[in-house]
N, C-alpha and C positions, 0 to 999 in steps of 0.2 A: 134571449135578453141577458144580457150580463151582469152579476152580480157583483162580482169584482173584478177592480180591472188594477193594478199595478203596473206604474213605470221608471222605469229607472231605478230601481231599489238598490242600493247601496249598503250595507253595514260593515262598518271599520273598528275593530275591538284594538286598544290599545294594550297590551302587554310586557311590560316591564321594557317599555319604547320601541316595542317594535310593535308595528300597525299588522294588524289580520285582519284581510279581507273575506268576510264572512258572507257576505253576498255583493255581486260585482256587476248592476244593471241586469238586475229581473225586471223582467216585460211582462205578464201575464195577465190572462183574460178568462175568468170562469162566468158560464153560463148557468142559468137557475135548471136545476135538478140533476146538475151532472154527480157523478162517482168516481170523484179523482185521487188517482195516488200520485205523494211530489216522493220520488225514490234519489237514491246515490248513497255514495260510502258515505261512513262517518265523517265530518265536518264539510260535508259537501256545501250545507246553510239549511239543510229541510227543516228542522226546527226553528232555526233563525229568521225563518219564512215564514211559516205557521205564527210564531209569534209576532210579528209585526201583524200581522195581517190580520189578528185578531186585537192590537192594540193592545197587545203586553208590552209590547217593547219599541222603542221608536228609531227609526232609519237616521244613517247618517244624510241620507241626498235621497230625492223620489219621492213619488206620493202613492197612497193607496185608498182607492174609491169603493165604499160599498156603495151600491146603488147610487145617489146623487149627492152620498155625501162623502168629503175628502176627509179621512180622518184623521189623516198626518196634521190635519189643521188647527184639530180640535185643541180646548182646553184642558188640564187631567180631568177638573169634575166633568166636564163635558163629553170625556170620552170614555169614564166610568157609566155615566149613564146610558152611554151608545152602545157599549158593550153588554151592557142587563141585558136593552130589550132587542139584541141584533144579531147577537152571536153565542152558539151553543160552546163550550168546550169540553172533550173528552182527553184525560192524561192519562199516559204509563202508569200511573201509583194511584190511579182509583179520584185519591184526593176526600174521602167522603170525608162526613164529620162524625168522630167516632163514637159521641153520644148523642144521635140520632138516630130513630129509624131508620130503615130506606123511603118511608113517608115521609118523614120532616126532612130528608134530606134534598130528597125531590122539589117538597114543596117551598124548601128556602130561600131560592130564587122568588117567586111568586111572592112569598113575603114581602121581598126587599121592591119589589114590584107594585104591592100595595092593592094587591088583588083580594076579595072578597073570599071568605070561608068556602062558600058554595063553590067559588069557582075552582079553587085550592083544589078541594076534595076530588071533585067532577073530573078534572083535569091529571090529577095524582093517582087516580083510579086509573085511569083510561091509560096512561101512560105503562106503569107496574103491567099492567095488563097484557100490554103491546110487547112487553118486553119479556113477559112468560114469568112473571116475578108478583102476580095480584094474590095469592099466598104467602108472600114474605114483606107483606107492608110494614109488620111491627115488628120486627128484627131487626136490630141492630149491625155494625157490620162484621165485628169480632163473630158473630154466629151462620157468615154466610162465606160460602167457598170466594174465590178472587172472581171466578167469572161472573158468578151471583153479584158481586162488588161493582163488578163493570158494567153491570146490565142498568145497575143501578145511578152507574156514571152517566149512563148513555140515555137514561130516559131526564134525569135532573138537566140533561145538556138541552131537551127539548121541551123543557117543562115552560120557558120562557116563551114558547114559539118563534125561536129566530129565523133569521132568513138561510141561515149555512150552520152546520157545526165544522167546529177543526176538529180532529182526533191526532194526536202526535201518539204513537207507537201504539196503539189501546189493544193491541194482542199481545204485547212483550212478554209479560207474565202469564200468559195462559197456554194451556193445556194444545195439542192442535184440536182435539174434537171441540172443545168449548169456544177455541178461538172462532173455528168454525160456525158453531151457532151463534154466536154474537155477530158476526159478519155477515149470515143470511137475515140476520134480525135488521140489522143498519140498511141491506140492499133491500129489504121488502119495504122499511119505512121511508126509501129513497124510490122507489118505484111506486107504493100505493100511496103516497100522501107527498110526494115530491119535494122531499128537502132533500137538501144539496149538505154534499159532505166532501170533504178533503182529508184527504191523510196523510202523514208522514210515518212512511215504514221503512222496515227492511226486508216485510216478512210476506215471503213470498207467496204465500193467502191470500192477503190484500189485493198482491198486486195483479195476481188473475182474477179479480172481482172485480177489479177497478174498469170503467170504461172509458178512461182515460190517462197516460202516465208520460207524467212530466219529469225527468231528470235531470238532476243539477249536479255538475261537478267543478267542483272550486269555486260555488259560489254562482256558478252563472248555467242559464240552462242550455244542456247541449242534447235533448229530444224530446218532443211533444207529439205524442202518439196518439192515437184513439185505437179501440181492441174492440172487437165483438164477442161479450161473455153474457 
């Protein structure tokens, strides 16, 4: 069944009057529980795909469906809220908030969620846990390595329970052996509890993990493969 389906996706950047085609009619169709990498050179659009597609950023022409709903369509408050409770995100630079635990950082999604203390806790436990970090709940991030930073990106991304996360480059900054653990941490919570993840990398880690890879160049995709890893 598919999760997301994109057609036609267009993005046109204007720059000092000359138009860049940033994505030029992407077709795409993800299924629930897959492990996809979107690969290619630098300005190929892999980001500029990840973010539309999570409703950071809006297309010039095309629509994008999570499930039954088209979100190109939505309103901003409309697609602020569709975003809370639909789509995880993990970034390059962590992103936490640097006067929080990795508890409260988790759980501040669920805040804005409006979910109950119990649930918070129960939930923020379970997660830390998952991610090999249930010892570092009340640490702050200035006192945890980058990878410890990202595990902590990675579990806040599903503290919402979405249907997918995006992750754009989430090994950039790290080590290979951590990149590594964090990458069997995302394929085990994509195999034993089946959420579906996409990435955008370059790093060739990922993309032997991945059991799917879509490549865009110049915007438009020119290979969709499936791999047995």
């Amino acid at each position: 069944m598919s999760i997301i389906k994109t057609q036609d996706l267009t993005k046109i950047y204007v720059d000092h009057t000359v138009e860049v085609h940033a994505l030029n009619g992407v077709t795409l169709d993800v299924a629930e529980r897959e492990f996809t990498a979107v690969v290619g050179p630098s300005g190929s659009g892999k980001t500029t795909f990840l973010n539309i597609v999570g409703g950071l950023d809006n297309p010039s022409s095309g629509t994008v469906s999570i499930g039954d709903t088209d979100i190109t369509d939505l309103k901003d408050n409309e697609l602020i809220d569709f975003r809370l409770n639909n789509i995880g995100f993990v970034f390059q630079a962590y992103n936490l908030i640097p006067v929080l635990t990795a508890k409260e950082n988790v759980e501040f999604i669920m805040l804005m969620q409006k979910k109950s203390k119990k649930e918070r806790d129960s939930r923020v436990e379970e997660l830390l846990v998952a991610v090999g970090l249930g010892d570092q709940m009340n640490k702050k991030p200035r006192e945890m390595s980058g990878g410890q930073q990202q595990r902590v990106a990675v579990a806040r991304a599903l503290a919402s329970k979405p249907k997918f996360v995006l992750a754009d480059e989430p090994t950039a900054n790290l080590d290979s052996k951590t990149a590594i653990n964090l990458l069997e941490i995302m394929a085990n919570l994509n195999k034993e509890e089946g959420i579906t993840f996409i990435f955008s990398t370059h790093d060739q880690k990922v993309i032997d993990r991945a059991r799917r890879i879509v490549t865009l160049e110049d915007g438009k995709i020119v290979s969709d493969v499936e791999q047995n890893v």
